[in-house]
C-alpha positions as CSV (number, residue, x, y, z in Angstrom):
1,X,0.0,0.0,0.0
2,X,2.7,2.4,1.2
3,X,4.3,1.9,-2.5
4,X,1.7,2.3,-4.2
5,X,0.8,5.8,-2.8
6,X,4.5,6.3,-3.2
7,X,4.3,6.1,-6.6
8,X,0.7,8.2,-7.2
9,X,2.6,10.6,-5.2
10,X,5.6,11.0,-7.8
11,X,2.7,10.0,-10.9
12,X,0.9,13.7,-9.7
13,X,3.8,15.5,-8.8
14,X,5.0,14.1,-12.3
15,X,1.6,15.0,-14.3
16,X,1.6,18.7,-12.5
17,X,4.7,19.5,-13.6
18,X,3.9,18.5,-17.3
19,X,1.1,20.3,-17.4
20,X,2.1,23.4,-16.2
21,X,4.9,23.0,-18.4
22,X,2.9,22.5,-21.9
23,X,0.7,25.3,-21.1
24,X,3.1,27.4,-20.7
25,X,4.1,26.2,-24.2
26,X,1.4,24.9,-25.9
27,X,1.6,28.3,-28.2
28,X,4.6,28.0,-29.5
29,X,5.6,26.6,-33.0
30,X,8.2,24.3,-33.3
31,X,9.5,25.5,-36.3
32,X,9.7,29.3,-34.5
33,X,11.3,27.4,-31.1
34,X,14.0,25.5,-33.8
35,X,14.8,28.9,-35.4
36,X,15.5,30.9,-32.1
37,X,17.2,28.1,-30.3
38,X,19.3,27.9,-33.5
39,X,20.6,31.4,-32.8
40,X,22.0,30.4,-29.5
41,X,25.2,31.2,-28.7
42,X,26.8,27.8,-27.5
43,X,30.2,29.0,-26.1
44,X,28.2,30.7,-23.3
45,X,26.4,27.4,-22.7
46,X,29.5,25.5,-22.1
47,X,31.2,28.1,-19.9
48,X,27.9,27.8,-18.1
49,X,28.4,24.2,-17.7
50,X,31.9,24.5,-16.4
51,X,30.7,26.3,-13.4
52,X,28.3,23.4,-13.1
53,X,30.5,20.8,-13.1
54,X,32.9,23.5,-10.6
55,X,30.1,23.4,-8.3
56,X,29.7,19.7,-8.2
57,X,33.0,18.8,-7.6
58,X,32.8,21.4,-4.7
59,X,29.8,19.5,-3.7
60,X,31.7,16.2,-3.4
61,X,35.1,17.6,-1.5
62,X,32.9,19.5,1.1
63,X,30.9,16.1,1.5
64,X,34.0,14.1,1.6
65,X,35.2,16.6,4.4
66,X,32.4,16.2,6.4
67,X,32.8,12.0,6.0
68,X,36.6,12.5,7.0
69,X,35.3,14.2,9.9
70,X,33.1,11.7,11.0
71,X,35.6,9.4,11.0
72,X,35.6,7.6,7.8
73,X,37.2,7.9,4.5
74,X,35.7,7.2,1.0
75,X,37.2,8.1,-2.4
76,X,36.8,11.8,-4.0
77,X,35.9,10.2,-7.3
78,X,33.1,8.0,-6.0
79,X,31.9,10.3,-3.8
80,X,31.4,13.0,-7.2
81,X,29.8,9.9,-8.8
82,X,27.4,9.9,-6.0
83,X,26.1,13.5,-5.8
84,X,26.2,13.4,-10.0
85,X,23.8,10.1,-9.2
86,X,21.9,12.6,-7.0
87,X,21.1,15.3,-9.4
88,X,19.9,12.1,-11.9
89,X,17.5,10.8,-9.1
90,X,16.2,14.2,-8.4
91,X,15.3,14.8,-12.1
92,X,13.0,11.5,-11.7
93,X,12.0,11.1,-8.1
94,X,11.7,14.9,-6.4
95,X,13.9,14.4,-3.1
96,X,15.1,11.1,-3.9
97,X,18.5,11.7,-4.5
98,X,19.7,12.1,-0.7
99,X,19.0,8.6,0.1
100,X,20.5,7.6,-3.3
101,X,23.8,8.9,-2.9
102,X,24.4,8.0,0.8
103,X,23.0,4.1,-0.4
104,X,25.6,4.0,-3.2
105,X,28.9,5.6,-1.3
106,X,27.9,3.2,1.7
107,X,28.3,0.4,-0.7
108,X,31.3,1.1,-2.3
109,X,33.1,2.6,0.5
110,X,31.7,1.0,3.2
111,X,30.3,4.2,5.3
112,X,27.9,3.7,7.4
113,X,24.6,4.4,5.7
114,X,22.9,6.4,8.8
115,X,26.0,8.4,9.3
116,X,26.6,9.6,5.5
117,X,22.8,10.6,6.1
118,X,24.0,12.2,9.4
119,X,26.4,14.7,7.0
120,X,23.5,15.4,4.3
121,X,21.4,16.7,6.5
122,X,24.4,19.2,7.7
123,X,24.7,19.7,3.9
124,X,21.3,21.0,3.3
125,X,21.0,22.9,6.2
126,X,24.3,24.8,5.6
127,X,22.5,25.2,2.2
128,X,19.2,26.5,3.5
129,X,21.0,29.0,5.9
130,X,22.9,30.7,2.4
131,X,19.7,30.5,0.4
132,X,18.4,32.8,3.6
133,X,21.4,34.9,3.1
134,X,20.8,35.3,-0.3
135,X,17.3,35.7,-0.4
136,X,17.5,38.3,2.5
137,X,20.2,40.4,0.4
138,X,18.0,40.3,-2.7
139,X,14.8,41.7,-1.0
140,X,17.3,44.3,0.1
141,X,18.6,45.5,-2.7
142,X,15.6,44.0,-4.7
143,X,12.6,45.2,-3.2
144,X,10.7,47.9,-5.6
145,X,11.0,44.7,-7.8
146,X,9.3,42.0,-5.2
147,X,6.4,44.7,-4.9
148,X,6.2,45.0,-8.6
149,X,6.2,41.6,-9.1
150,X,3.6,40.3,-6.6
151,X,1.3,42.7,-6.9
152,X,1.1,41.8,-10.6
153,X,-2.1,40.0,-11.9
154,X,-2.2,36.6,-11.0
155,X,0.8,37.2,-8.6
156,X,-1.4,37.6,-5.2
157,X,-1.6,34.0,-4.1
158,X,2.5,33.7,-4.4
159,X,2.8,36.1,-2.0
160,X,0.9,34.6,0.8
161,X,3.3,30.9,0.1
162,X,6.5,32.6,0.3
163,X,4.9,35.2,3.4
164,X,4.6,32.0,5.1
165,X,7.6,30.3,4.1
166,X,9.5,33.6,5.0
167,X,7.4,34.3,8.6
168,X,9.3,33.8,12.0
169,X,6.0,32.7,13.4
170,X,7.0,29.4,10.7
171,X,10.5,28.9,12.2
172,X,10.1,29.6,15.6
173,X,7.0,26.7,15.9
174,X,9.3,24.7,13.7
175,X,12.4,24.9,16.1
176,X,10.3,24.9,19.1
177,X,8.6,21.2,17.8
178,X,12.2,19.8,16.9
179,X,13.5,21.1,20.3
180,X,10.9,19.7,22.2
181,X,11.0,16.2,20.6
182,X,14.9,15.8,20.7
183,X,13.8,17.3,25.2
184,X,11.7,14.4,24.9
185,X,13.3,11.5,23.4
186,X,16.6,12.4,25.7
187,X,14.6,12.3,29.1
188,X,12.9,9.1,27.7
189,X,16.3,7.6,26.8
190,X,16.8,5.0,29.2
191,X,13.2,3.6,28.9
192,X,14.1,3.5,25.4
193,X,17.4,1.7,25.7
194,X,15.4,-1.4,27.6
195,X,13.2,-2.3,24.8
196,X,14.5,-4.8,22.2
197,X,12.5,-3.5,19.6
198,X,14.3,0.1,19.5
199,X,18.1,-1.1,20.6
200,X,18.8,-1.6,16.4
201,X,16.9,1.8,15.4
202,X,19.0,4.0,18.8
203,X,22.1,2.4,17.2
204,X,21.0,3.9,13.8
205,X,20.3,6.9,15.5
206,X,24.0,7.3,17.0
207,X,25.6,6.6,13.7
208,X,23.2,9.3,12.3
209,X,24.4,11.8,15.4
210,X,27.8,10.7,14.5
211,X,27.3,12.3,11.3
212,X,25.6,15.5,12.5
213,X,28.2,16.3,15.0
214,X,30.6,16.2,11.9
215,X,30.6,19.7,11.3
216,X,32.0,20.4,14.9
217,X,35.0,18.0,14.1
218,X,36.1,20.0,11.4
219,X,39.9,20.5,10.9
220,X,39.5,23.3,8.5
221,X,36.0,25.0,9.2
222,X,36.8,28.4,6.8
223,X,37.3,26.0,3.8
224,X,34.1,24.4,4.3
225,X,32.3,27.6,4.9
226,X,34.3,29.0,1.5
227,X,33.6,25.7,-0.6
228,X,29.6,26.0,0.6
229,X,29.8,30.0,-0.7
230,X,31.7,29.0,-3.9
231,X,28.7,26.5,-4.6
232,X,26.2,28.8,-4.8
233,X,28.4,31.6,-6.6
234,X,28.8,29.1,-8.9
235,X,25.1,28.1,-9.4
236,X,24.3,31.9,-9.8
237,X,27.1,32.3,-12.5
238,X,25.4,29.7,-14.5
239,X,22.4,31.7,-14.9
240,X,24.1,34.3,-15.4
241,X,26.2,33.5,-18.3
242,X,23.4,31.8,-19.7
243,X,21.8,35.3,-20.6
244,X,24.4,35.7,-22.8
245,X,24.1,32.8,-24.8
246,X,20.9,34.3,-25.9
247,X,20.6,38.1,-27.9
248,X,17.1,39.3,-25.8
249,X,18.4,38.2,-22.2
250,X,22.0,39.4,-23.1
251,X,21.8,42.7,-22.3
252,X,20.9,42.0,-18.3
253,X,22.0,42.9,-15.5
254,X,23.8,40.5,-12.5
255,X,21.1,42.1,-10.4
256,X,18.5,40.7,-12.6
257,X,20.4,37.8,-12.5
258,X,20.4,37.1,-9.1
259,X,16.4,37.8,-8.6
260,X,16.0,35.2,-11.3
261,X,18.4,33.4,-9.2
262,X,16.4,33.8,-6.2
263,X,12.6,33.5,-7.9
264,X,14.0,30.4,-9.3
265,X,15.0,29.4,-6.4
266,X,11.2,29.9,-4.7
267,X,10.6,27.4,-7.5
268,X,12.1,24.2,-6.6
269,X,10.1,24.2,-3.2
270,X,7.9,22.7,-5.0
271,X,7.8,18.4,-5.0
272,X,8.2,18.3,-8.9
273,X,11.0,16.7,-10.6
274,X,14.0,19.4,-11.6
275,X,11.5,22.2,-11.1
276,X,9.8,21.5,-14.5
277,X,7.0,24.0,-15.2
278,X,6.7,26.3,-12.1
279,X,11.0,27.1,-12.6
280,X,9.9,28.0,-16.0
281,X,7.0,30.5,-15.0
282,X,8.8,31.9,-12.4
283,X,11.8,33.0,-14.6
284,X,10.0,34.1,-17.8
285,X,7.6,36.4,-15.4
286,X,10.7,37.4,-13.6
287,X,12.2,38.3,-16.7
288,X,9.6,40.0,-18.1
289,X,9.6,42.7,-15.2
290,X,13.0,43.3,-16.9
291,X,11.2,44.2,-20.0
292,X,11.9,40.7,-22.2
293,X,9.2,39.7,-23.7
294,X,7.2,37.3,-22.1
295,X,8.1,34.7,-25.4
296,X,11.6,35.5,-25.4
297,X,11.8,34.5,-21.3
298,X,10.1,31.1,-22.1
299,X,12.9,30.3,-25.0
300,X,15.2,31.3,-22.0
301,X,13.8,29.4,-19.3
302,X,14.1,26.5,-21.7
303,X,17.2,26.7,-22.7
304,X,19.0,27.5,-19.1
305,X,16.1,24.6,-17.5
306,X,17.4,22.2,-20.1
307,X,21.2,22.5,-20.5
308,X,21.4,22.3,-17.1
309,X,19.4,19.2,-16.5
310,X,20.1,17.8,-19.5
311,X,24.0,17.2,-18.3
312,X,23.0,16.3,-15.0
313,X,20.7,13.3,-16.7
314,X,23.7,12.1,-18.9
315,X,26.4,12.6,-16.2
316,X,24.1,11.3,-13.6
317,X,23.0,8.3,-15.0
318,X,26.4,7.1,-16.4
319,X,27.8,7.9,-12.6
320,X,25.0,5.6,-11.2
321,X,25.7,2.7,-13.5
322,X,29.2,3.4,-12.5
323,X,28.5,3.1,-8.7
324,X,26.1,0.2,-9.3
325,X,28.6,-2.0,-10.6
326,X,31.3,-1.1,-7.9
327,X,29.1,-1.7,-5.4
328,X,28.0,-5.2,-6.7
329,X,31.9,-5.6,-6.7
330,X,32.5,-4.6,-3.4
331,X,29.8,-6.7,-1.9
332,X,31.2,-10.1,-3.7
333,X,34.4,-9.0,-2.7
334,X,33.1,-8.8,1.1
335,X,31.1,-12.1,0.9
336,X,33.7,-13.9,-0.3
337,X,36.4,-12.3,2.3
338,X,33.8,-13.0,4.9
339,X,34.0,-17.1,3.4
């Protein structure tokens, strides 16, 4: 049962996506969309690559630091073929990637599963904490355009999601609920402890603190913090060279680039796959605050969306076969050791 509305879950998630996506483009001829993508200019797209693949390989060696911290060690190039097999899962099953790459890394390098899960959730809220940043410094510098932009038609509901998202009423009965559970569970700990049926899931749970409390075992704490800025420098420079792979978007500003940075951002809250469809609206209508036509920001949209994704699905997928057949290795190799 619990699979089955697992996959009805990704099935609507899935659908809404789609459809959002062709009606945003239901209008356009292909033989229009052929002749403007054919104008692109391709050398920005592959610089805006490089700082993709410059921000993954970030990704891994601030993950691998974290792992070292915890006290383990796994290799740099598996541990890249793991977050590249992360980005693929996400493009197919929305937040599905996290338990991918700790799965594949604990099979070819033998890490602890809970633990590697330990350090992604240290990760992503490192990563939460800069999108704050970031988002906070945008509506500063930004904020003639956030009025603009949610007061325009069809705009209003928007505002209340990310009011919400962005209220301290949110966080504060968010941290008060986690504090009070983790008060909880501690004073209940010994009780706990006694019953057989929760001794295997509080060992899981230590391994998984064991990985939390990586980040305060850091030898090196300023490179992490630098490698977790450089990430997100590099994701924004992406975008940002992307608008100049394409003649309407080219003349831009960085500060346009980082609201659409930002907007797109908003985007990817929502459980679809990659962002497909609401990404899409929320650049184009960012854009077209910017004065580019509404039909010129959906050509954009697509292109940026798809490059992007597009080498993450290639990459990705090639990295997961990759980490499927070490690990398949690496267990004979243990079974037959353990013979």
């Amino acid at each position: 049962m619990k699979k089955f509305l697992s996959v009805l879950k990704y099935l609507l998630f899935l659908t809404i996506g789609l459809a959002v996506f062709y009606y945003i483009y239901k209008d356009f001829e292909l033989q229009a969309l052929a002749s403007q993508i054919s104008s692109i200019r391709w050398r920005w797209i592959a610089l805006s690559l490089a700082f993709g693949v410059m921000s993954h390989i970030c990704r891994a060696l601030r993950w691998d630091m974290l792992i070292q911290s915890a006290g383990y060690s796994a290799g740099r190039f598996r541990t890249f073929c793991s977050v590249m097999a992360m980005y693929f899962t996400n493009l197919i099953i929305p937040r599905g990637g996290e338990i991918v790459r700790c799965t594949a890394l604990a099979r070819t390098d033998s890490v602890p599963f809970a633990v590697l899960l330990g350090t992604v959730v240290v990760e992503r809220t490192v990563d939460t904490l800069l999108m704050i940043v970031i988002a906070a410094v945008m509506v500063f510098f930004q904020l003639d355009f956030l009025k603009t932009f949610f007061e325009a038609p069809g705009h209003e509901a928007m505002l209340d999601k990310v009011a919400f998202l962005f209220s301290p009423w949110f966080w504060i009965a968010g941290a008060v609920a986690g504090i009070g559970t983790i008060v909880l569970l501690w004073k209940l700990r010994h009780r706990i402890a006694q019953i057989k049926l929760f001794q295997p899931i509080i060992g899981l749970i230590m391994k998984f603190w064991d990985g939390l409390k990586s980040i305060a075992r850091l030898e090196h704490p300023w490179i992490f913090v630098g490698q977790s800025v450089f990430i997100y420098l590099a994701y924004f420079l992406m975008l940002y060279v992307t608008f100049f792979s394409f003649a309407p978007t080219a003349g831009l500003s960085m500060g346009a680039a980082l609201t659409a940075f930002i907007m797109g951002g908003l985007a990817m809250l929502a459980p679809v796959q990659g962002g497909i469809g609401p990404w899409h609206f929320m650049v184009f209508e960012t854009l077209a605050l910017y004065g580019i036509p509404v039909a010129d920001g959906k050509i954009f949209a697509l292109i940026s969306h798809s490059t992007t994704n597009g080498f993450c699905l290639i990459v990705g997928a090639i990295c997961l076969v990759y980490l499927t057949v070490i690990g398949k290795r690496t267990s004979q190799t243990d079974t037959a050791q353990a013979d």
